[in-house]
N, C-alpha and C positions, 0 to 999 in steps of 0.2 A: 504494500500500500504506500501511496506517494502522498506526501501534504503538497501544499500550494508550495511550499518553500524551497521542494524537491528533498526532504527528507526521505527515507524509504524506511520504515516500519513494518517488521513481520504481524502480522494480529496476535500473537501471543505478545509481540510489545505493547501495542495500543491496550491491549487488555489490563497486564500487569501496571499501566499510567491509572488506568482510568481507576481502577483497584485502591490503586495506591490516593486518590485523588480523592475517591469517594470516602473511605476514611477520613482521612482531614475533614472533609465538609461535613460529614456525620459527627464528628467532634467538634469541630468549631460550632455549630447549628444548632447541636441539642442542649439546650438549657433556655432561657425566656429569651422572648424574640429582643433582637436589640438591632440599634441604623448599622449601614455598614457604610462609612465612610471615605468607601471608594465609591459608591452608586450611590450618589444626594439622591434622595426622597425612595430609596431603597430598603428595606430590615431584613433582616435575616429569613422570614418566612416568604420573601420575594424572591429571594436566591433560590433559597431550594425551590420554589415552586417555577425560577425560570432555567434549571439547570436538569431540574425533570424534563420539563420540555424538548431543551438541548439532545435530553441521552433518548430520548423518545424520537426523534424526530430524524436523528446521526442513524438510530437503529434503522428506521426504515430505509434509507439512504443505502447501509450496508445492504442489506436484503432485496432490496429491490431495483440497485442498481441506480437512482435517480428519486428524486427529491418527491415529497407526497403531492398530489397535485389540490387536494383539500385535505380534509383533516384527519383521513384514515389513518393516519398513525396516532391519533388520540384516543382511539376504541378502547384500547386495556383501561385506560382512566377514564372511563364514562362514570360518571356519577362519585369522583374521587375530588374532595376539596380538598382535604389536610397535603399541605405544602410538602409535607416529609415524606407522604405517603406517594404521593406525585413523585418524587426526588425517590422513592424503593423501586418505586414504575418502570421509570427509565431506567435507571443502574441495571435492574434484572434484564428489562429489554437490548439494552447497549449490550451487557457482557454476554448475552445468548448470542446476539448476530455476530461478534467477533470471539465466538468460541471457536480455539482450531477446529477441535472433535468434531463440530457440527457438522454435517453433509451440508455440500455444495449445490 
C-alpha cells in the first residue's frame, strides 16, 4: 500500500499504527469529556466521534477499492450515538479490512 507521500506500507504495518494509535486515543479519551486544544470548539467526545468516522469510512475504501458514494459505510453504526462506541465501530471495521488473514 502507497500513501500520497509515496510511503509503501505492508497492511500488517498500517494495522500495527492504527493498533498502536487507537490505544492512545482510548487512553487519552476515557475519562470526562474535556476541549482539545488543537481543534477550537472541539472536546474530546468530537474526536472520537470524528475518528470513528475516519476508521469507518478508510475501511470501506480498503474493501471496496474507492470511496462510498453515500453513506453505506455508516450501516454498522445505524442507531449508535455514544462517540466511543462510534470510535469501537470503526477501529473493529479499519483492523478487519487491513487484516492480512483476511481473503482477498
Amino acid at each position: 500500500m502507497r500513501s500520497v507521500a509515496g510511503t509503501e506500507l505492508t497492511r500488517e504495518q498500517y494495522l500495527e499504527h492504527i493498533k498502536k494509535d487507537y490505544a492512545r486515543m482510548i487512553e487519552a479519551l476515557d475519562g470526562p469529556t474535556l476541549p482539545v486544544p488543537s481543534c477550537p470548539g472541539w472536546d474530546t467526545n468530537a474526536l472520537a466521534h470524528h475518528m470513528g468516522m475516519v476508521y469507518l469510512r478508510q475501511a470501506y475504501v480498503v474493501e471496496h477499492s474507492s470511496p462510498p458514494e453515500n453513506d453505506e459505510h455508516l450501516n454498522a453504526i445505524s442507531g449508535v450515538t455514544d462517540p466511543m462506541e462510534i470510535l469501537k465501530h470503526g477501529f473493529t471495521a479499519i483492523t478487519r479490512a487491513l487484516d492480512p488473514k483476511r481473503e482477498e
